[in-house]
C-alpha positions in Angstrom: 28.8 170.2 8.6 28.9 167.2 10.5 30.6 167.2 14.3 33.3 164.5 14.0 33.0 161.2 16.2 34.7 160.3 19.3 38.0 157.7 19.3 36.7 154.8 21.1 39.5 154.2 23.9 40.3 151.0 25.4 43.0 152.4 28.1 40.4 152.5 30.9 40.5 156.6 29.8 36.5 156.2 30.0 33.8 153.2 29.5 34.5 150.2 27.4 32.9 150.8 24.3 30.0 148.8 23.4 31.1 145.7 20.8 34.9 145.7 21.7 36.0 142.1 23.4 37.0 142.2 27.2 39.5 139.2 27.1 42.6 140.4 27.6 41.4 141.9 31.3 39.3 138.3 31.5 43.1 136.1 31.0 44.8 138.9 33.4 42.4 137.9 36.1 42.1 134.1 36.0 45.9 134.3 36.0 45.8 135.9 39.0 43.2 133.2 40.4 45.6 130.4 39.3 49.0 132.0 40.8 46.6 132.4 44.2 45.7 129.1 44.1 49.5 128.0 43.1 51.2 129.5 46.1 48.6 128.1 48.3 49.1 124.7 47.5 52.6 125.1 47.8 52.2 126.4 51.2 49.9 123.4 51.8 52.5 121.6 50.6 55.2 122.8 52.1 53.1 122.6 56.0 52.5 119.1 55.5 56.3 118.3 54.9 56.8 120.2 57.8 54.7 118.5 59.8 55.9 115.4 58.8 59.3 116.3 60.0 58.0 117.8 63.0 56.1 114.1 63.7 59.4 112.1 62.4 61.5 114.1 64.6 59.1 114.0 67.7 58.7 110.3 67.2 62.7 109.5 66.4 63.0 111.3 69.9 60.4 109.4 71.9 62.1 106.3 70.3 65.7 107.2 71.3 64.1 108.2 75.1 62.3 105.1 75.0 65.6 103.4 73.9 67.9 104.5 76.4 64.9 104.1 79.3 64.8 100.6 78.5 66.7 97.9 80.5 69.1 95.3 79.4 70.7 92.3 80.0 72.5 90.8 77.6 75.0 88.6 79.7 74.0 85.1 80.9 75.9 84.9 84.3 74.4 86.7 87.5 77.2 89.2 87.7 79.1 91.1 84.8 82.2 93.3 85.5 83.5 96.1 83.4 86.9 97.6 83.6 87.1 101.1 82.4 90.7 101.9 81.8 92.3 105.3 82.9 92.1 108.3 79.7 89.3 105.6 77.9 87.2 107.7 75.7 83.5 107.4 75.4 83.5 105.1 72.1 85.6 102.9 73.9 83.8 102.6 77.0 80.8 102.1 75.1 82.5 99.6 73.3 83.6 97.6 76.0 79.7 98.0 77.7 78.4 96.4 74.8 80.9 93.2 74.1 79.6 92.8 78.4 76.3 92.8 77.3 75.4 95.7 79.8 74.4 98.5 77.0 72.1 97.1 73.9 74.2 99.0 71.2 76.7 101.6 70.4 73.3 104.0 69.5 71.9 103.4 72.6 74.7 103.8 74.2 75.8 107.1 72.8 72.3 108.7 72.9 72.1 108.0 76.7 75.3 109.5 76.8 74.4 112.8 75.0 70.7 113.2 76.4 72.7 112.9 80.1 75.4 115.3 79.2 77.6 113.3 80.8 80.1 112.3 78.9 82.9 114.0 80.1 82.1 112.8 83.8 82.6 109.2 83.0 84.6 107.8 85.2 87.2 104.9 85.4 87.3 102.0 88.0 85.8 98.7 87.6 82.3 98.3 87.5 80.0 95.6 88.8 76.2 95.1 87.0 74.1 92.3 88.4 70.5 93.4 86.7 69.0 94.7 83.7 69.4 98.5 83.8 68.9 101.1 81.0 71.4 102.4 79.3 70.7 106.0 81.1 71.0 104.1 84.6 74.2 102.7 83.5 75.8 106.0 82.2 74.5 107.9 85.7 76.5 104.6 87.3 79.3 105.4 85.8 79.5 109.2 86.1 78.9 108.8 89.6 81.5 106.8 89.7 80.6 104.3 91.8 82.9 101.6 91.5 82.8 98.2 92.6 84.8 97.7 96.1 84.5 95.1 98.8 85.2 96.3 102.2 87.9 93.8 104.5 87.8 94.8 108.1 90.7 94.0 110.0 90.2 94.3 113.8 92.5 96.2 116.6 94.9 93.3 118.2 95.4 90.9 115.1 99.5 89.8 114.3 100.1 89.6 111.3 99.4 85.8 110.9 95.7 86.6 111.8 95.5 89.3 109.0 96.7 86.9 106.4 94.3 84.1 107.7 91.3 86.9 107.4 92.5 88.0 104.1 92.3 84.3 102.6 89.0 83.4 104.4 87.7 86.3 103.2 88.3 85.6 99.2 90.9 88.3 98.6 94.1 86.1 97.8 96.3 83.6 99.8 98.0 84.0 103.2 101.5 83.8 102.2 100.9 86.6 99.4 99.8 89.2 102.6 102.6 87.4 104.8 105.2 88.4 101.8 103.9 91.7 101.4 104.3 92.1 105.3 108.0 91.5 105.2 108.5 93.5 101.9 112.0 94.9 103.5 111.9 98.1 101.5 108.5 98.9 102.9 109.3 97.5 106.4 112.9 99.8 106.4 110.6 103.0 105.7 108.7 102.3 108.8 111.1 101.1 110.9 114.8 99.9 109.5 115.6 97.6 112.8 111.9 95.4 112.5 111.5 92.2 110.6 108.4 92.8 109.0 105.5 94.9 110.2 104.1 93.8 113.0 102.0 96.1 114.7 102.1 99.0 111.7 99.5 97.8 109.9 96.5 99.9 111.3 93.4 98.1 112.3 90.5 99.4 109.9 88.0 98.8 107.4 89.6 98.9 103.7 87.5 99.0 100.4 89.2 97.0 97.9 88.8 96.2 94.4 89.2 92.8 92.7 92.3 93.8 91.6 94.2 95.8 94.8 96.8 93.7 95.1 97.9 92.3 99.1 101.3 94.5 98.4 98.9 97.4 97.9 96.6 96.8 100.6 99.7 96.3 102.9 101.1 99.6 101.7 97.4 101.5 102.5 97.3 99.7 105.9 100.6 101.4 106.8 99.8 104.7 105.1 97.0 104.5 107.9 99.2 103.7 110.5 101.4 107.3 110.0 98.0 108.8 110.2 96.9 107.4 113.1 100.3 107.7 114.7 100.5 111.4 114.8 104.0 113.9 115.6 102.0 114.5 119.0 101.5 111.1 120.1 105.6 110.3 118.9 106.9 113.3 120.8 105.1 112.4 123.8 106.3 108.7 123.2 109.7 110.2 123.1 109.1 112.5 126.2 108.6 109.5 127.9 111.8 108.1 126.9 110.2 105.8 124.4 111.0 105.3 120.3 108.3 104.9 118.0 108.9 100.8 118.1 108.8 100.6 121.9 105.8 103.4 121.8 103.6 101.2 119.3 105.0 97.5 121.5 103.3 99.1 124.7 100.3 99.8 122.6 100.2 96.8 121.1 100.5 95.0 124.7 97.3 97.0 126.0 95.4 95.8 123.2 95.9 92.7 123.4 95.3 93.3 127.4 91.9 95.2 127.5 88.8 95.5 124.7 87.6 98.5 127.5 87.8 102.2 126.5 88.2 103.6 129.7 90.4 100.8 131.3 93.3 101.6 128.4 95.1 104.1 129.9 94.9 102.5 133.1 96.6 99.2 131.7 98.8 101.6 129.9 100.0 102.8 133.3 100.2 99.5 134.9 102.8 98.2 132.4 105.1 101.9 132.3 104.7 101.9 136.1 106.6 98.8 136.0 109.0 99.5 133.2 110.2 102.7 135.2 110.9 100.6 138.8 112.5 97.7 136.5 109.8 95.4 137.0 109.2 92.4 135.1 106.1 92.6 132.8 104.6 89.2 133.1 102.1 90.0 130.4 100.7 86.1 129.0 99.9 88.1 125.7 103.6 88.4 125.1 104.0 84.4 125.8 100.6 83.2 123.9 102.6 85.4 120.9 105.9 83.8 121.0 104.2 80.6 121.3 102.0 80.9 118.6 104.8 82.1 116.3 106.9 79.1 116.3 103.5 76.8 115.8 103.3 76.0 119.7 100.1 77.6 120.9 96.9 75.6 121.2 94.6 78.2 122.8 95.4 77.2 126.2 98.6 78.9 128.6 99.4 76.4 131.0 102.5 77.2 133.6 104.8 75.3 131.6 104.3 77.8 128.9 105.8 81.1 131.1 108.8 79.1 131.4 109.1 79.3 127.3 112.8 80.2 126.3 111.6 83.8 123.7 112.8 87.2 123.7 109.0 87.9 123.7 108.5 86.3 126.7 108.1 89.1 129.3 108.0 86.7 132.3 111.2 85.6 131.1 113.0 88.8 130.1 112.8 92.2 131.5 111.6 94.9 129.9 109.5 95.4 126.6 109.6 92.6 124.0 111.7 93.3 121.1 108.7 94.5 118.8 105.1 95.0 119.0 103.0 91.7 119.2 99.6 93.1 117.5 98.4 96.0 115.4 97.3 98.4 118.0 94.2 100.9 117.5 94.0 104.1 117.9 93.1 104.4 121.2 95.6 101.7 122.5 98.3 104.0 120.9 96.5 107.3 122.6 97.1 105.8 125.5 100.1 104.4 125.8 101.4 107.5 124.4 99.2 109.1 127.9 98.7 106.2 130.7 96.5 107.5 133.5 98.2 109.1 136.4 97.7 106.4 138.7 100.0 104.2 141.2 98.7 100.5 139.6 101.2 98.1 139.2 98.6 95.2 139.0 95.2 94.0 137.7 93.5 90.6 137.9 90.4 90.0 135.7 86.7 90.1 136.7 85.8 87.3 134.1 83.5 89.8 132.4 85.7 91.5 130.5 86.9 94.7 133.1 89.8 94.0 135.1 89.9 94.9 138.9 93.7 97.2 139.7 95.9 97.0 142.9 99.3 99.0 144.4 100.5 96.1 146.0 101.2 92.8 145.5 99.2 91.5 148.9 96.1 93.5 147.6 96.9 92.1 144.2 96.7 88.6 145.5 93.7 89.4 147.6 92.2 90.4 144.2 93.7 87.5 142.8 91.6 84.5 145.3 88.5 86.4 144.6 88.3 86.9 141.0 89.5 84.0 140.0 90.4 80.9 142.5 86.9 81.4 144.2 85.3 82.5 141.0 86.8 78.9 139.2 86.0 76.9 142.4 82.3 78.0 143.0 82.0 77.2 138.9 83.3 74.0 139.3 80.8 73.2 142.1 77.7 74.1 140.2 
């Protein structure tokens, strides 16, 4: 009897048998070759978008730095101001940058603004531009906040008139506007009810102003710096000396006008309260050239006829201290009539150089007297 035959098995059981078609594992494989090849294309595909975005965003960047680097000038005149408003928010700031011609755009303007991180350090004031700048120079400008001020220097010793003639020759508004601010009576009664303006409380000093300060708010700093200057010591030792804060501040204002000298300030100082205390006249010519000058009278020269002048300021007419202080005093003019030198002077001539030469007596005064200035005039006049 025959053996039987074998089942020919096509389940990978044993070998393929020979005759039977492979396809099926032949379609298997190229189908995993062409999902390979799939995915890697996608990936491909997928890089070079990525790349792309990659370049796109790197170049977007370098154009916004390069933007925001780039300065700008938009405005035909040589100067360009900007006022930035108190509580303004960055769009309108920007906004107001770019109708000024200072920023390019609104873009530029916010992606300085961002790449800076400053935005909530902007800063309001009024602003000055005078060259092309980037939009990253003009955003670190304003964050800074460095606005645009112009610095008035009034020196120690000026009346009132003189400030108002400085003010207007400086640019800052007219005379009369200072003048009027000068004699505001609500401002003058908080300094000192009894005065008629404020002679001699406006303190001598450089001030910063902007375009805008007004003279009634550069008058109200000026005395804000004069109850700085004039500290509770210096009053209470203007009162211990029987003085008010008026009479305190007139003495100082007499020793500025006296001596520009540092160390010679006290010693005028004491001269003039030396005399106050015997009940000696004054005879200070500051006082005259004042009262002069106010009423339109004074032509840069005292003669003799001048002393004789009918004023209350005239101390070689009336006794005692003039009625109110005939300069704005410094400082150290208040320092030291506030602490005259301990010395017995009750006169002083000057040396023509600027220092003064002091005398106890009226004979060494006059000694003094013929040869600092009759001899000093006369051997002139003969050369």
């Amino acid at each position: 009897m025959a053996a039987p035959q074998a089942t020919a098995r096509c389940d990978g059981g044993g070998r393929h048998p020979p005759g039977l078609p492979r396809w099926p594992r032949v379609a298997a494989s190229r189908h995993r070759r062409g999902s390979v090849k799939r995915r890697r294309t996608l990936k491909r595909f997928f890089l070079r978008i990525l790349v792309a975005v990659v370049i796109g965003l790197l170049l977007a960047g370098a154009w916004i730095w390069v933007g925001v680097g780039r300065p700008y000038k938009g405005y035909a005149a040589d100067e360009q101001f900007v006022e930035i408003p108190q509580g303004a928010g960055m769009y309108a700031i920007g906004r107001d940058l770019v109708d000024a011609g200072v920023v390019r755009d609104m873009a530029t303007f916010r992606s300085a603004v961002t790449l800076s991180g400053r935005g909530r350090h902007l800063q309001a004031g009024e602003y000055r531009f005078d060259r092309a700048m980037s939009a990253r120079e003009v955003v670190e400008k304003i964050a800074r906040g460095e606005v645009y001020l112009r610095p008035l220097t009034f020196p120690e010793g000026l009346s009132i008139k003189q400030m108002a003639e400085l003010y207007e020759s400086k640019g800052f508004g007219p005379a009369s506007a200072f003048k009027s601010a000068a004699a505001n009576r609500e401002l003058v009664g908080s300094v000192d009810r009894g005065a008629r303006d404020l002679e001699g409380y406006l303190f001598p000093d450089t001030y910063n102003l902007s375009r805008r300060m007004t003279a009634d708010q550069l008058v109200e700093k000026m005395v804000a710096g004069f109850d700085h200057a004039l500290t509770p010591e210096l009053r209470q030792q203007g009162d211990a000396r029987g003085l008010s804060v008026r009479q305190l501040v007139t003495l100082a204002s007499i020793v500025e006008k006296e001596t520009g000298r540092p160390e010679e300030r006290p010693v005028v100082a004491a001269v003039y309260a030396n005399r106050l205390r015997i009940g000696m006249g004054l005879q200070c010519d500051p006082t005259v050239i004042y009262a002069l000058d106010r009423v339109g009278r004074y032509n840069g020269n005292l003669t003799r006829a001048d002393l004789l002048f009918d004023s209350p300021y005239n101390t070689y007419r009336y006794a005692g201290l003039p009625p109110g202080p005939i300069a704005s005093p410094g400082r150290a003019s208040l320092e030291a009539a506030a602490h005259p030198a301990d010395v017995p002077y009750r006169y002083f001539v000057s040396r023509n150089d600027g220092s003064h030469v002091f005398a106890t007596t009226l004979e060494e005064h006059n000694r003094n007297v013929q040869e600092y200035q009759v001899r000093y005039f006369r051997d002139r006049h003969q050369r």
